[in-house]
SEDREN-769790 format. One record per residue (C-alpha): residue in one letter; x, y, z. Coordinates in steps of 0.1 Angstrom, whole numbers, plus 5000, padded with zeros to 4 digits. Layout:
N
AXYZ
...
***
This chain:
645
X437385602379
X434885912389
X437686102397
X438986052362
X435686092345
X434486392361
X438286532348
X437886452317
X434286592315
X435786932328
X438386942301
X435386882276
X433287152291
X436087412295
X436687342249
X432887352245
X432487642262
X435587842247
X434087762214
X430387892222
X431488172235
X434288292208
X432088202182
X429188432201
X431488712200
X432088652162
X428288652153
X427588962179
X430089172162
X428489072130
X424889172141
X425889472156
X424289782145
X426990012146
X428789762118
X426189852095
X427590192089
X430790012080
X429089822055
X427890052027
X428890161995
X432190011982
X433289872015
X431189482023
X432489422052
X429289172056
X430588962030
X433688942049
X432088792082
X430288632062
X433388372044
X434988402076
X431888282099
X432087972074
X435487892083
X434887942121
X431787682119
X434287372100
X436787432128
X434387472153
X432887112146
X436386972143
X437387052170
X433786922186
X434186602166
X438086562181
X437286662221
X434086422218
X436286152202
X438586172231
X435386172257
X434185852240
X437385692236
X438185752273
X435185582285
X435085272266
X436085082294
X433385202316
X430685122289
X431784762292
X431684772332
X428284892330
X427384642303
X428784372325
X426684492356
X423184452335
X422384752319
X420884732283
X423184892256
X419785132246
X420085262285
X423985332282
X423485492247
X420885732261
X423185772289
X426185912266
X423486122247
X422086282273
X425586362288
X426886482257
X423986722257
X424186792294
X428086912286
X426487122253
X423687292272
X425987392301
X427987542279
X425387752259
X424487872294
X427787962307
X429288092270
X426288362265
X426888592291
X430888582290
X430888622250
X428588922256
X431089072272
X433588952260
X432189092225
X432489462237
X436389452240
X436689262212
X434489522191
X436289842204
X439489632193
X438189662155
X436890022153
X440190142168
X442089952141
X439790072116
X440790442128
X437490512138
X435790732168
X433590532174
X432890422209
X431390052210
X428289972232
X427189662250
X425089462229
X422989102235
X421389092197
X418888822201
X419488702164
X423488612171
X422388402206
X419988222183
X422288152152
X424988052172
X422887832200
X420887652165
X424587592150
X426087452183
X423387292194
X423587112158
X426787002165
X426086902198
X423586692187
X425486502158
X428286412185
X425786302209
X424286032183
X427785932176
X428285852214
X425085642211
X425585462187
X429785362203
X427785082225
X426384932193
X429484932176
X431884762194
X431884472210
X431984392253
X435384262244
X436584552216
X435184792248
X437384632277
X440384592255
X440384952235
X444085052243
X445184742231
X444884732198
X447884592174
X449384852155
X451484732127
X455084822119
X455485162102
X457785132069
X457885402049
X458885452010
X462085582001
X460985671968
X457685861981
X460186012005
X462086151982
X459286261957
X457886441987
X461086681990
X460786711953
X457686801949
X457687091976
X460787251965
X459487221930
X456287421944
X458887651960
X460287701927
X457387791907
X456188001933
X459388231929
X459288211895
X455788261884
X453288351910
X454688671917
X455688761881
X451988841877
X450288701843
X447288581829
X448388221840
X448988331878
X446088161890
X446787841875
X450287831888
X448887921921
X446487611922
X449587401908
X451687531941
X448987461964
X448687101951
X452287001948
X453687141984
X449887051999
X450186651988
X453886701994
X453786762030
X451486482034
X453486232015
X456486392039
X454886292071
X453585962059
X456885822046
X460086082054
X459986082086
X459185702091
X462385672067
X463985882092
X463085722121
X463785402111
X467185512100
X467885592133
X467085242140
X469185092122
X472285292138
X472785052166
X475185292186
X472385522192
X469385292190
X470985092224
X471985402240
X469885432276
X465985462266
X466085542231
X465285172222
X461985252236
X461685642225
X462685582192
X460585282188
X457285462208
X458185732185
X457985582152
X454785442160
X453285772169
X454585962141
X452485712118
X449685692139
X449286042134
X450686142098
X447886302085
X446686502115
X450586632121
X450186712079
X446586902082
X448187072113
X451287202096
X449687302065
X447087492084
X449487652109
X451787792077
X448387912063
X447588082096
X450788232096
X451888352066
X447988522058
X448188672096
X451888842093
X451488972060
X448389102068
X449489282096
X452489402076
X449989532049
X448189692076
X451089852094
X452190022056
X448790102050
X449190482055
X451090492022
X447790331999
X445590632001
X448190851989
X447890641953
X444490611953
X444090991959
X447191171958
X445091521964
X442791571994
X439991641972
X440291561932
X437291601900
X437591571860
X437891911860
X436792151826
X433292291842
X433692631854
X430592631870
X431392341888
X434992481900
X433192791911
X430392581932
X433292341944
X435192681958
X432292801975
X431392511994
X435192432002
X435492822016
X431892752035
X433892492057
X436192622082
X437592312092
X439692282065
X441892512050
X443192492007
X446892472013
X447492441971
X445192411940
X446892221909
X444792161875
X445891911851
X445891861817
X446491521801
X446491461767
X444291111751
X446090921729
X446690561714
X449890401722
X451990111720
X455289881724
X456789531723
X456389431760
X452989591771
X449089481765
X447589741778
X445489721812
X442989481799
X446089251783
X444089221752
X447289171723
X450789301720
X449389441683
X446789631697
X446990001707
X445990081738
X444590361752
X446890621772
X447690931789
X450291211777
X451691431810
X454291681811
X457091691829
X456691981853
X453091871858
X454091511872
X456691681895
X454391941904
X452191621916
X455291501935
X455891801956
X452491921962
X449991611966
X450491301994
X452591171969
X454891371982
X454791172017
X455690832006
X458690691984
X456990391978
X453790211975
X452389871975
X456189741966
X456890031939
X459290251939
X457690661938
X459890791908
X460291201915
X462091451901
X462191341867
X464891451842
X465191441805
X468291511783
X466091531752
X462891561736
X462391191722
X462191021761
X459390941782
X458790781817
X456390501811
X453490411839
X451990071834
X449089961849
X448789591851
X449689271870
X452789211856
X454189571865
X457289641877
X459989911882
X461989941852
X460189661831
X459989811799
X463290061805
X465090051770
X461990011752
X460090191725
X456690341729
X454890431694
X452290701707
X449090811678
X447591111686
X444691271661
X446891361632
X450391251646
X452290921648
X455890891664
X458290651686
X459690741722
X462490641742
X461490471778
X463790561797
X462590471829
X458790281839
X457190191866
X453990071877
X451790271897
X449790581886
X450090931903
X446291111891
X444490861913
X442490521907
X439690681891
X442090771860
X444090481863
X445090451827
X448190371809
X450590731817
X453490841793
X455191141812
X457391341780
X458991681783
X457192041782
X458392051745
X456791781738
X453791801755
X453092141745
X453592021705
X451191791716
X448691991731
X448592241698
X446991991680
X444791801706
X443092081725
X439791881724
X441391541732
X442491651763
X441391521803
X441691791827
X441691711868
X441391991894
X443191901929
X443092091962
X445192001990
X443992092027
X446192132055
X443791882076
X442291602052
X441491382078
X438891652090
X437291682059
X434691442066
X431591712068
X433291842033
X433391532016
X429591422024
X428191772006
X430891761976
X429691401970
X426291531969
X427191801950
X429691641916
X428191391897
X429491071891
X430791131856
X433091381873
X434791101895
X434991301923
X437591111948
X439191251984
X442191152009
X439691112035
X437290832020
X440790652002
X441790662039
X439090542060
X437990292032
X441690132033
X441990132074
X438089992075
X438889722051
X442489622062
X441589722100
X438589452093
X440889192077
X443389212104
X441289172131
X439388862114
X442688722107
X444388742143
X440488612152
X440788332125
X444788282131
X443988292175
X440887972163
X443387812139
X446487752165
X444087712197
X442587442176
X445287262161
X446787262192
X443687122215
X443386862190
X447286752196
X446486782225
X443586582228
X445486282210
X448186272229
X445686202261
X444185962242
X447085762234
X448385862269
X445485582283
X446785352256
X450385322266
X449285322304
X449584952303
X452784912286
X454285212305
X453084992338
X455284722322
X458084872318
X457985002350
X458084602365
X461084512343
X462984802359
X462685142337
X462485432360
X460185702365
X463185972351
X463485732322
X460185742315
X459586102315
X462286122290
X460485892269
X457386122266
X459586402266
X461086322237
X457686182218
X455486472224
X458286732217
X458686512180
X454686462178
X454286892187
X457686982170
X457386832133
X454487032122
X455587332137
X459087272120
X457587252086
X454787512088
X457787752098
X459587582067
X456387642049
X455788052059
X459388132056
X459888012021
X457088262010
X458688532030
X461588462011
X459688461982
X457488761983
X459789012000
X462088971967
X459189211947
X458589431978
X459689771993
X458789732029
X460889392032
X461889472069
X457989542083
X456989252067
X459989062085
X459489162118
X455489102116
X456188762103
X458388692131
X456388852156
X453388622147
X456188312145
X457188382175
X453488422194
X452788062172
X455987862189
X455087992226
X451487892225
X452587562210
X455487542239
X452587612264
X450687322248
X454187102249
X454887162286
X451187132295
X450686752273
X453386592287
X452686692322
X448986562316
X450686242301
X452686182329
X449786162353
X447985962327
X450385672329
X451385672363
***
């Protein structure tokens, strides 16, 4: 029995200690000072540790709450052995509590200096995926030993009460007798079984259909997804697969075939026994790996984003000549960076509207919104000579260049909302009101991402030079004018950017390449790395706790497997047994988070551009997801084994 005890308080140690120190490395990234200079301006990454710390603490004291469930379980027996040799229950209670803060403390201990370390590695890892120079230093911040020692030690403490008050709770008898419980015949509903199917491929559905439309009413067919495949994976697990399962029962060929009357039958009750953990698990895992590949595939396509956010290296609301001349000066001051082209361009302000499009605030199809007129030549001038010129598409749009008209009366549209996409509103009229004309245009082609940068994202109607210059005869003082430069380095115009900031006020929207850039990589670079953090938590976790239950039930079969064993079942028969229960118990939610994840894969990679990134960084993460959960497999029914022998 010590032999068995001291394993299981190793197993409990090695969890408690993992936890303590990953979620030390999480708080002394956080506290570092070198994140502050991340963490300025438009970019909070704070905010994002923040929600993510959150998230780390529930399934920190899940996970606490499952191994210490499995420690308590485990040693009922022993509490009644020492009941029955004359201790008080008062003396074993403060036994268990001062054991389960023994294990807590010893963990603290051991977790600080390894997640110090640890912490260094795992803080270079984010700088160099947010495309930074930095070089990160060793750091023991006091405040992130505290913070995470005062939330752990929390924990700790709750669990340790819960193990004091087990001797109060159950009785000497309930205590010697704890793996042999009755467990009542699963029977699940055929009707719930089939609702279950219905109501995930409905979610399916509506996901494909109007999630990814865009709309005012996303959100609320979001929520309505969430709810309907959410209850019906649980409804799945609690009555599906017990249908199932007890189909296969009934098929007396198979049923009577060598040990399945005792898999099928161990199985069954298993499966019920833990529905809703195998639900909460698959659920979790498709979460996990759905945000975590798309992430990364957002991350890996990332280079194309700046070059829509600032399609010139540096770009100003032109119209000051003073300002241009100041702007020149400073630019020619820095040798770093050389002006490999200068455009300046002229939009014209107008009011506009058509049958299919609100506007970017989606205010009413009847009222005029307010737009941009470009010409022609200017928009391809943009194509050629700005970072637009790099990328054919961006965040799933198609890059329209080289633009052709075959008369005066067409336009290429650029919307600028949620529901945006290419050739939407192709076919369509556009009535455009300018001072003191009105008159209709032929879309013959629109799309839905601008090309003069975020800071004018407005509503763009691209019509011929004719056009434009009838235009501009009569609106030369209802005109927009932005001056571009592009440099032959833009990643090195850091020094260049600070003074220019300093230097154009903010009514001038002064945006560059370099801070679109290092803004994206920073931001995405920080979401990845909290995601594969978050995702690496989320499977270790999920998979602990399965494994975990499995030991736990492990000692409550040991006395029926020791049955079976004296009415002749073999050791190879046996093995099969758990064999085939854990790979069902470990399989199922793996099966339907990959069920899950794939179905919005299928789903979103219909609206994008990058369909084959996004693919293969799905399916790398799937891939790393079904080894770790092998590894767990191979390494639960081996612990099993011993369990029962």
């Amino acid at each position: 029995m010590l032999n068995t005890i001291l394993k299981v308080m190793f197993l409990i140690l090695l969890v408690l200690h993992f936890l303590f120190s990953y979620f030390l490395c999480f708080f002394l990234i956080y506290f570092n000072k070198q994140m502050e200079s991340y963490s300025s301006g438009r970019l909070k990454l704070y905010t994002v540790f923040k929600v993510a710390s959150i998230i780390v603490i529930i399934f920190s004291a899940l996970f606490i709450w499952y191994a210490n469930s499995f420690f308590i379980k485990s040693r009922k027996k022993e509490m009644a052995i020492y009941s029955i040799v004359g201790m008080k229950k008062r003396e074993i209670g403060v036994l268990l509590f001062c054991e389960n803060m023994f294990l807590g403390v010893l963990a603290i201990i051991i977790g600080v200096p390894l997640g110090a370390i640890a912490s260094k590695f795992l803080f270079q890892l984010l700088v160099n995926m947010m495309k930074t120079s930095v070089v990160a230093y060793f750091t023991l911040d006091i405040r992130a030993v505290i913070a995470t020692t005062i939330i752990f030690m929390a924990l700790f403490v709750f669990n340790s009460i819960k193990a004091y008050r087990v001797i109060y709770k159950f009785s000497l008898i309930e205590l010697l007798h704890a793996d042999k419980e009755a467990e009542k015949v699963p029977e699940g509903s055929k009707v719930k079984a089939l609702i279950s199917i219905v109501m995930i491929l409905l979610g399916y559905f509506i996901a494909s259909t109007k999630i990814l439309q865009g709309g005012s009413k996303m959100m609320y067919f979001a929520i309505l997804v969430l709810i309907l495949v959410i209850s019906g994976t649980y409804i799945l697990f609690n009555n599906f697969i017990i249908v199932m399962l007890n189909k296969l029962k009934k098929n007396k060929k198979l049923y009577y075939k060598g040990e399945n009357l005792i898999s099928i039958s161990q199985i069954l009750y298993r499966i019920k026994a833990n529905s809703n953990i195998l639900a909460t698990i698959a659920i979790v895992s498709a979460v996990a790996l759905t945000a975590i590949g798309f992430t990364f595939s957002f991350y890996t396509t990332l280079q194309k984003t700046p070059s829509y956010i600032s399609p010139f290296s540096l770009m100003y609301k032109g119209g000051d000549e003073d300002l241009n001349n100041k702007v020149e000066q400073i630019i020619n001051k820095h040798g770093e960076v050389k002006v490999t082209h200068k455009s300046d361009i002229e939009l014209i302000n107008v009011k506009s509207l058509t049958s299919k499009y609100k506007g970017p605030y989606g205010v009413d199809l009847k009222a005029p919104f307010d737009a941009y007129i470009m010409s022609k030549s200017e928009y391809n001038e943009i194509m050629n000579n700005s970072e637009m010129s790099r990328t054919n598409s961006v965040d799933g749009f198609q890059v329209v260049k080289g633009l052709n008209f075959t008369n005066d009366n067409q336009c290429f549209f650029i919307e600028v909302t949620n529901e945006s996409q290419h050739g939407r509103l192709k076919g369509e009229k556009v009535s455009v009101q300018d001072i003191s004309n009105k008159f209709n245009l032929n879309i013959v082609d629109s799309d839905g991402k601008g090309v003069v940068g975020k800071n004018f994202a407005k509503t763009m109607i691209v019509v011929t030079d004719n056009t434009f210059n009838k235009l501009l005869n009569s609106n030369k003082d209802n005109t927009t004018k932005i001056r571009g430069y592009m440099l032959d380095n833009p990643l090195n115009s850091e020094k260049l950017v600070s003074e220019l900031s300093h230097v154009i006020t903010k009514d001038r929207y002064f945006d560059s390449f370099y801070d679109a850039y290092s803004i994206s990589y920073r931001l995405y670079g920080c979401y990845v790395f909290i995601g594969a953090f978050l995702g690496i938590l989320f499977i270790l976790s999920t998979g602990s706790i399965l494994y975990y239950k499995q030991l736990m039930e492990a000692y409550e079969d040991k006395e029926r497997y020791s049955i079976l064993k004296k009415i002749g079942v073999s050791k190879k028969e046996k093995r099969h047994t758990v064999v085939k229960q854990l790979a069902l118990i470990f399989g199922l939610p793996v099966l339907v988070s990959l069920f899950h994840s794939i179905a919005a894969l299928y789903i979103f990679i219909a609206y994008a551009s990058e369909a084959k990134i996004i693919v293969e960084c799905v399916g790398g993460v799937v891939l790393v997801y079904i080894a770790i959960y092998l590894c767990y497999y191979m390494i639960s029914v081996k612990s099993y084994m011993k369990i029962i022998k």
